[in-house]
C-alpha positions in Angstrom: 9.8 59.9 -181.5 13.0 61.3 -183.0 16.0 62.3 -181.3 19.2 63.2 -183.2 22.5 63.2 -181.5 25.9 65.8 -181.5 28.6 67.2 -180.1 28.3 70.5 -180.4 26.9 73.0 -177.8 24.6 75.1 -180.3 21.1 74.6 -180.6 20.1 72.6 -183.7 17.0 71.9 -185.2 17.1 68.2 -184.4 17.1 69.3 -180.9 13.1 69.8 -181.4 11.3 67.5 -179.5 8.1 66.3 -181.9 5.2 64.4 -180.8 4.6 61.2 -182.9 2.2 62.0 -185.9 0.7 60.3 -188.1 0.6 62.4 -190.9 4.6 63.2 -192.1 3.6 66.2 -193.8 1.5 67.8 -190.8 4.4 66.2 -188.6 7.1 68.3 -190.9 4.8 71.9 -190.9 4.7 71.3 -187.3 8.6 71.2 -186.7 9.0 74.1 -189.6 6.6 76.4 -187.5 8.2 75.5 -184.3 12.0 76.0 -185.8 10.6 79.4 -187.1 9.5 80.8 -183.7 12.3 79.7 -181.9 14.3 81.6 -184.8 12.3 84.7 -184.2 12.4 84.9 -180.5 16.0 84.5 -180.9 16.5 87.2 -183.6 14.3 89.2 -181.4 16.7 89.0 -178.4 19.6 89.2 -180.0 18.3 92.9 -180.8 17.7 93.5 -177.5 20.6 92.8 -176.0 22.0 94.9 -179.1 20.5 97.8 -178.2 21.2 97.2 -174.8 24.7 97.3 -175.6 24.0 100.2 -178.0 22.3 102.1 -175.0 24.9 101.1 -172.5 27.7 102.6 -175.1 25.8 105.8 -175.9 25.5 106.2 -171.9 29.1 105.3 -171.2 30.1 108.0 -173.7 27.6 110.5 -172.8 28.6 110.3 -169.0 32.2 110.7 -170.4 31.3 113.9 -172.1 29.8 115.3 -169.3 32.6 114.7 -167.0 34.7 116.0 -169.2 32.8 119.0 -169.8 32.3 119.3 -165.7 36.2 118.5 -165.4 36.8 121.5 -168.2 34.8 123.9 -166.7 36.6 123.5 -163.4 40.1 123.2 -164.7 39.6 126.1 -166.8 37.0 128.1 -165.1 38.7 131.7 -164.3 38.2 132.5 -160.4 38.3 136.3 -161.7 35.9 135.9 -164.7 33.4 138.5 -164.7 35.9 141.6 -164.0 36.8 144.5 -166.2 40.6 144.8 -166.1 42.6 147.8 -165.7 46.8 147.0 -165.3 49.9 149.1 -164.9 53.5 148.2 -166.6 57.0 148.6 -164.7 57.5 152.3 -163.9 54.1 153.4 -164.8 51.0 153.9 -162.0 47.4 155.2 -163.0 44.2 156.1 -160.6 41.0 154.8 -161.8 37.8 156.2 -160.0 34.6 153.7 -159.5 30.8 154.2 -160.0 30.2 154.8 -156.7 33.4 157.3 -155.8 35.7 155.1 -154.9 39.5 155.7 -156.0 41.9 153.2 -156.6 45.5 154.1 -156.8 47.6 151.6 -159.0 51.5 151.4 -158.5 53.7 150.1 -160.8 53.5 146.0 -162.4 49.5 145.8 -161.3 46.2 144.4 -162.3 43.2 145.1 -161.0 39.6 143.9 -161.8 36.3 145.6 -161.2 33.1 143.1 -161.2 30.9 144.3 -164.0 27.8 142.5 -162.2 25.7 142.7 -158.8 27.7 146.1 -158.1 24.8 148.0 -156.8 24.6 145.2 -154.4 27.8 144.2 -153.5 31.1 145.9 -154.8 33.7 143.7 -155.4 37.3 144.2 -156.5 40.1 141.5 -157.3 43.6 142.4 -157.4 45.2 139.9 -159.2 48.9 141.2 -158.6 50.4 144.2 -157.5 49.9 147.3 -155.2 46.8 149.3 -154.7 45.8 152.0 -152.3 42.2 152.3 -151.9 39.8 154.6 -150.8 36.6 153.4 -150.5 33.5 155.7 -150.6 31.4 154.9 -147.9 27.9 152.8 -148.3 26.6 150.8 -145.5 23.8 149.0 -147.6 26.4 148.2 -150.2 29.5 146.0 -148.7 33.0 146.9 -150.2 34.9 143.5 -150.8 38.3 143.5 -152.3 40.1 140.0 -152.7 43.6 138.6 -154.2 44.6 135.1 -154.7 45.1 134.4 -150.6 43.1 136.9 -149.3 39.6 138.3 -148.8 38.9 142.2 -147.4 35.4 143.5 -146.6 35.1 147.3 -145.7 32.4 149.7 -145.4 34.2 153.0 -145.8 38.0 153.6 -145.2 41.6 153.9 -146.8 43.7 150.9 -146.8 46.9 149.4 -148.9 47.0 146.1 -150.2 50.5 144.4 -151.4 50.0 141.4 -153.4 52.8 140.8 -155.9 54.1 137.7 -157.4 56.3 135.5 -155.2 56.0 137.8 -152.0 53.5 137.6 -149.3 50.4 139.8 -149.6 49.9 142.5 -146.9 46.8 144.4 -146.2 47.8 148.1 -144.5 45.0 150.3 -143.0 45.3 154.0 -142.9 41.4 155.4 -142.2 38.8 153.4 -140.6 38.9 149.6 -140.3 38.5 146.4 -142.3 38.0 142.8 -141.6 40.7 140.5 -143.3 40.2 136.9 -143.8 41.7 134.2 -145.6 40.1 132.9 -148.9 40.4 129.4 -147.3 38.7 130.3 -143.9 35.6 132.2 -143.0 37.3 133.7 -139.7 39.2 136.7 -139.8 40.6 140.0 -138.1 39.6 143.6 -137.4 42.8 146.0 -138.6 42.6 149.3 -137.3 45.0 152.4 -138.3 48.5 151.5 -137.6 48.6 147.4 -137.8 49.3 145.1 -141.2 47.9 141.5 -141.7 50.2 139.8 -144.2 49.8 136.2 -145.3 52.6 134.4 -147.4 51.5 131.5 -148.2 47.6 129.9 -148.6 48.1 127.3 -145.9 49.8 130.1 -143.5 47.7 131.8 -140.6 47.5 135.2 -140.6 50.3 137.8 -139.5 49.3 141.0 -137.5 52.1 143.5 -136.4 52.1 146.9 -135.6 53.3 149.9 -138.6 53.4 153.6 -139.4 49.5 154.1 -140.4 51.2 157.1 -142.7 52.9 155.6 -144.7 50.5 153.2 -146.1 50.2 154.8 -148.8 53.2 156.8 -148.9 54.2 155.6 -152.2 51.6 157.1 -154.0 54.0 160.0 -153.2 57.1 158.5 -154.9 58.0 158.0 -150.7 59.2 154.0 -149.9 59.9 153.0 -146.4 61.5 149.9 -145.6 61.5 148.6 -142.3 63.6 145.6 -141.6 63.0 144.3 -145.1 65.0 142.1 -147.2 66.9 143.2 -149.7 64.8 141.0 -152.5 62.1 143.2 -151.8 63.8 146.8 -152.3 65.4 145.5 -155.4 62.3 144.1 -156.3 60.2 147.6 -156.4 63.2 149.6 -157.8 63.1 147.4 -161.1 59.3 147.9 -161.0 59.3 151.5 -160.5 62.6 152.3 -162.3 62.2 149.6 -165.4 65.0 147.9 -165.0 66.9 144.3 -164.1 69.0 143.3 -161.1 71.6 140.9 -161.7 72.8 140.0 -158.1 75.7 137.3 -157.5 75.3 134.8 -155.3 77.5 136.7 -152.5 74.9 139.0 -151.7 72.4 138.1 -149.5 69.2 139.1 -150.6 67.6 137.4 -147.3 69.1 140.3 -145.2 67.2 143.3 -144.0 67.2 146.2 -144.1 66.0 149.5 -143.1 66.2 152.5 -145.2 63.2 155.3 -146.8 63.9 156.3 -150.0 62.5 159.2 -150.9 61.6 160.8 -154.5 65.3 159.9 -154.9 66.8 158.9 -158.4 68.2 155.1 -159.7 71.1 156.6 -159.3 70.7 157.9 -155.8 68.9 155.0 -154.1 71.4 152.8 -155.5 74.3 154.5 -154.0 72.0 154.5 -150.4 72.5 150.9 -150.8 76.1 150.5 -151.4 77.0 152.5 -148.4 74.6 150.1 -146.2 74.9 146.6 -147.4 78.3 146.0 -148.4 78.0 145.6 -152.1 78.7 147.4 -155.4 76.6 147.9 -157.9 77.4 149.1 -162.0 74.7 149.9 -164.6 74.6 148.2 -168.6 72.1 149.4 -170.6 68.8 148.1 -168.1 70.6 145.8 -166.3 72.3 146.4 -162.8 74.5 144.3 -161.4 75.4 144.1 -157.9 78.1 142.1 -156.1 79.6 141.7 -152.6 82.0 144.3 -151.9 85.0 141.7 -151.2 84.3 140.6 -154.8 
């Protein structure tokens, strides 16, 4: 018997353990053939675990790309996808009327999107900013759901106002019939009859009722603004929509404070003077840019 000694930890072919022959040669072709298939079962799993590895990398990768595809589509993935756009710049509005009769009235700085699909069974109407007054043509088989970014509204036939511009709170104003207003983030909501407002101003905020002027809804379709305790952000904020201009205001003037005033089919000009003689302030025109002070300025 022959038994080699070493130090190191690899297999060597001295390692073999041979049975005493007495033939060398046969003794030799028997260690060659065993050395051989020990080299070929190693080869063997060394591919394995090769492709093993390979398989292991091409999953690891694949599963990347499909999370990142999945993470994509959700990052980038338009909530109002699927609508056909009309929009409104400052100082301009515009009525669109739908398929089924329905009119929407757009004031001034709005975008509005109309679902190009399912409408014979469900219409459905995202305002993505702005103002619009709508009147719905009535269709009990086929709902009428208008939503913003906050808010969902689901009607059946009736005339209501919705508010939903940038940085404000959104306000939903019924004038004929009734409507069921919910947030986006709950499945609960209220009835609004004639004469009461739900506004929301944040996502996280519960809804506001209170009671207003059913009229006046949509009085601005008339060139007709009423402002009932409002702040003054908000007035100065649909006069540069409507009138196309900018209000520079100093940091005197509180634009927190309300106030209540209708201005009606008046001029820039007229409206502003309405609110010099109520809030304390001065105001000068450049160009498009107004700017308003305090009046101890």
């Amino acid at each position: 018997m022959e038994k080699s000694e070493h130090t190191s930890g690899s297999f060597q072919e001295n390692d073999i353990f041979i049975p005493e022959l007495e033939d060398s040669h046969k003794r030799h072709e028997l260690r060659n053939s065993i050395w051989q298939n020990l080299e070929r079962h190693a080869l063997a799993s060394k591919q394995r675990q090769r492709r093993i590895r390979l398989y292991s990398y091409s999953a690891a990768a694949a599963l990347v790309a499909v999370l990142c595809s999945v993470s994509f589509y959700f990052l980038s993935a338009d909530p109002s996808a699927g609508y056909q756009y009309y929009q409104t710049r400052a100082g301009e509005q515009k009525s669109v009327t739908l398929a089924d009769g329905s009119v929407l009235q757009l004031n001034a700085d709005t975008r509005v999107g109309i679902a190009t699909d399912g409408w014979k069974k469900r219409r459905k109407v995202f305002l993505d900013h702005g103002e619009v007054f709508f009147k719905v043509a009535r269709n009990p088989q086929v709902p009428f759901v208008a939503t913003t970014k906050m808010l969902s509204i689901k009607v059946l036939g009736t005339s209501f106002n919705i508010r939903a511009y940038r940085n404000e709170k959104e306000e939903v104003r019924v004038k004929t019939g009734k409507v069921m207003v919910a947030s986006r983030q709950s499945e609960s909501g209220r009835i609004i009859t004639p004469g009461y407002m739900v506004s929301m101003i944040s996502e996280k905020a519960r809804l506001n009722v209170q009671k207003v002027v059913a009229a006046e809804s949509d009085s601005w379709t008339s060139g007709v603004y009423h402002y009932l305790d409002q702040p003054l952000s908000k007035i100065l904020a649909d006069l540069e929509r409507v009138h196309r201009v900018k209000f520079e205001v100093s940091k005197r003037v509180e634009l927190t404070r309300n106030y209540t005033v209708q201005l009606d089919k008046i001029t820039l000009q007229e409206a502003i003077g309405k609110l010099e003689l109520m809030g304390e302030m001065q105001m000068s025109r450049k160009a498009d840019t107004i700017y308003v002070k305090a009046s101890a300025d």
